[in-house]
N, C-alpha and C positions, 0 to 999 in steps of 0.2 A: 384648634380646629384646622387651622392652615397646614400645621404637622402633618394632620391625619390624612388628610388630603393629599399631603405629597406621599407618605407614605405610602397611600392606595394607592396611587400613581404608579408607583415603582414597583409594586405590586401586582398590578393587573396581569392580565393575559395578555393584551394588545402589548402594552411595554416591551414582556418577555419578547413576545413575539418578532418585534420588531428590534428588538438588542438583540435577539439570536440571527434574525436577517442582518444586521450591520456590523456582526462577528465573522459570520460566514463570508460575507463580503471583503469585509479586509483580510480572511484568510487568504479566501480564493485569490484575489490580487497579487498576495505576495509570494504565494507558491509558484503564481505566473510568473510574476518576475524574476526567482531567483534560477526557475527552470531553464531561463534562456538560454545557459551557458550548457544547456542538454546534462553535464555533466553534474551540476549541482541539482540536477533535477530529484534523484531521493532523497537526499536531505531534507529539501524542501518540503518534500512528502510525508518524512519521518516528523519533522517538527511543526508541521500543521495539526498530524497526526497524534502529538503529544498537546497542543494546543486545543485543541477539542476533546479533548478526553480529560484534561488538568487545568484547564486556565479559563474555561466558558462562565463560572462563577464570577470573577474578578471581569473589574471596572475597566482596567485599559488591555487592551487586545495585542499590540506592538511588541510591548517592552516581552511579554512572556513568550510571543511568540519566536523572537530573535535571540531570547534565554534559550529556550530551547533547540533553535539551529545551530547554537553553540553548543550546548554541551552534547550534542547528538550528532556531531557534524562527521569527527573523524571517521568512526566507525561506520555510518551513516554514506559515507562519500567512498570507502574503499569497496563496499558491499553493492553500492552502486555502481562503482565502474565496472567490477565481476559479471555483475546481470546485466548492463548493458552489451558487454561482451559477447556474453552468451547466447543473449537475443539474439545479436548481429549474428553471429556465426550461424546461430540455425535460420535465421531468415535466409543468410547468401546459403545455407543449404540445401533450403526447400527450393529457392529459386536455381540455383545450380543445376535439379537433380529434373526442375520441371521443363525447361527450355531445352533441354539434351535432346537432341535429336538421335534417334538408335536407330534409324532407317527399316528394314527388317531384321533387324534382331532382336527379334520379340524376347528373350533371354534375359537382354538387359534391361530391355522396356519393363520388364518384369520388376528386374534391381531395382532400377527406377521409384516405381509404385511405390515398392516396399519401404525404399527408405523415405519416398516423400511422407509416408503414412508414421512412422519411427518418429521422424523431424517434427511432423505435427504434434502428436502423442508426448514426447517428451516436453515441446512449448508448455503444453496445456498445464502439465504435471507441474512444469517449473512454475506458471505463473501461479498455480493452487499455493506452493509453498511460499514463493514471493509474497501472498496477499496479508501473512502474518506476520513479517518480518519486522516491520514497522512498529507493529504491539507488542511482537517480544522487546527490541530495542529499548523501549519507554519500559515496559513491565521488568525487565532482568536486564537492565543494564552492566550491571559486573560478569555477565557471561560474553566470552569470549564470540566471533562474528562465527565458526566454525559450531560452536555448542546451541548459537540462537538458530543458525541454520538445520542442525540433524533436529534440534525443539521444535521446529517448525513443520519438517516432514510431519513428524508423530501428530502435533495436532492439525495439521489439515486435513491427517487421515483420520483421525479419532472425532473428530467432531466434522463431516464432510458435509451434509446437509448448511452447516454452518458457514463451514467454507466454498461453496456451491453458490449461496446467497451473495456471499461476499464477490466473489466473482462478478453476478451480475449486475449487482453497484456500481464495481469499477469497471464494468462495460460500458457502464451510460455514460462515462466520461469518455472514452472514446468516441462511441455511437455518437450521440453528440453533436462532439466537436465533427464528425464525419459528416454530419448531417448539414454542418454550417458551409457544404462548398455547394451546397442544392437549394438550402434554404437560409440565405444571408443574416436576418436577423435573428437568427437561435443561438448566435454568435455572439449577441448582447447575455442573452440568458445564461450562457457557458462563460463570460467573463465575470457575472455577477454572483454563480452558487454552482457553474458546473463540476467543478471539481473538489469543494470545500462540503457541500451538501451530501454528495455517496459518502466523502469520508466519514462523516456527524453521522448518517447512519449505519455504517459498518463499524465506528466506537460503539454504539447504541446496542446494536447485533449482538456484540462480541464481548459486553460488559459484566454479565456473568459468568462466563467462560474465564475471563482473565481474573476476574474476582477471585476465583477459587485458584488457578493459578499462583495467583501473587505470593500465595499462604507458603508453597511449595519451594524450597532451595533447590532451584534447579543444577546448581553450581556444583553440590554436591553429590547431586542424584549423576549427573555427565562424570566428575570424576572419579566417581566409585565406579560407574561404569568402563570408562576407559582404563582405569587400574587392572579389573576382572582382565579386561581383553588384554594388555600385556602379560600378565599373569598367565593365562593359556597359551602365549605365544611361547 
């Protein structure tokens, strides 16, 4: 009788409920922490992201989640420094291009415009493709960071509604945290599920999508491809 009792226990909905709040919690924790160094911050991302998609099942939360910062680190951390880069560059771009003063040279005021609108347009683009990087990494690990990237254009164009949504996930972790210099204690709720919770539902989102996915050697769909294109050259 005591058995069944535990069993129900562990069973219920309140239980889940509350082990998927004390999963998401210790994610969110440690993706804060390892973010500090700015530079480990995708990684971080990557194996949260592998962590809630692969390891929510299982009893301790830790040991897989730092399994997975390992083995997702290298590739995970050079693809990061890249976008952070990139970021950088078009932010001092847009800021570059909007402080310019052109007096009346309405001419250049014009250039101006055009490229701040470019500089935006391309962010946005980047961050679309950015938002699946993560799930190819976990889903096609043996593809090269170049072949996960052109995999990525395709599906955030191919499934865009999808990645549209995904977007506005990973908004609210920004938003957010934004929100925490106006309204102090939202600050508590952004350390406890702000960043651990979009990602659980962007795996969630995006679990049939990669399901079908997985089926697919993309390794060799890329280098059949890139063959053809030498081959014309």
């Amino acid at each position: 009788m005591k058995l069944d009792n535990i069993d129900n226990k562990y069973s219920s909905k309140t239980y889940k409920f509350f082990d998927l709040l004390y999963k998401l919690l210790v994610v969110n924790l440690l993706v804060i922490i390892l973010s500090l160094s700015i530079v480990t911050m995708f990684p971080a991302i990557v194996a949260a992201t592998a962590t809630l998609k692969n390891n929510l099942t299982e009893t301790a939360i830790f040991k897989p989640y730092f399994k997975n910062f390992k083995t997702y680190f290298l590739k995970s951390f050079l693809m990061g420094i890249c976008f952070l880069l990139a970021f950088a560059a078009g932010i001092y771009g847009y800021l570059f291009w909007i402080y310019q003063d052109f007096g009346d040279n309405k001419i250049m005021e014009i250039f101006a415009q055009i490229g701040i609108v470019v500089i935006v347009i391309c962010l946005i683009i980047f961050t679309f493709i950015i938002l699946h990087i993560p799930l190819l990494l976990i889903t096609f690990n043996r593809l090269t960071n170049m072949q996960i990237f052109k995999t990525s254009i395709y599906i955030s164009v191919r499934y865009f509604l999808t990645t549209l949504i995904m977007l506005v996930a990973a908004s609210i972790v920004i938003g957010v945290l934004i929100s925490c210099l106006f309204v102090p204690w939202i600050l508590g709720i952004w350390m406890i599920i702000g960043i651990s919770l979009p990602l659980y539902l962007i795996v969630k989102i995006t679990t049939p999508i990669y399901y079908r996915f997985a089926k697919i050697d993309f390794k060799k769909i890329n280098e059949k491809i890139e063959e053809e294109i030498r081959n014309d050259k």
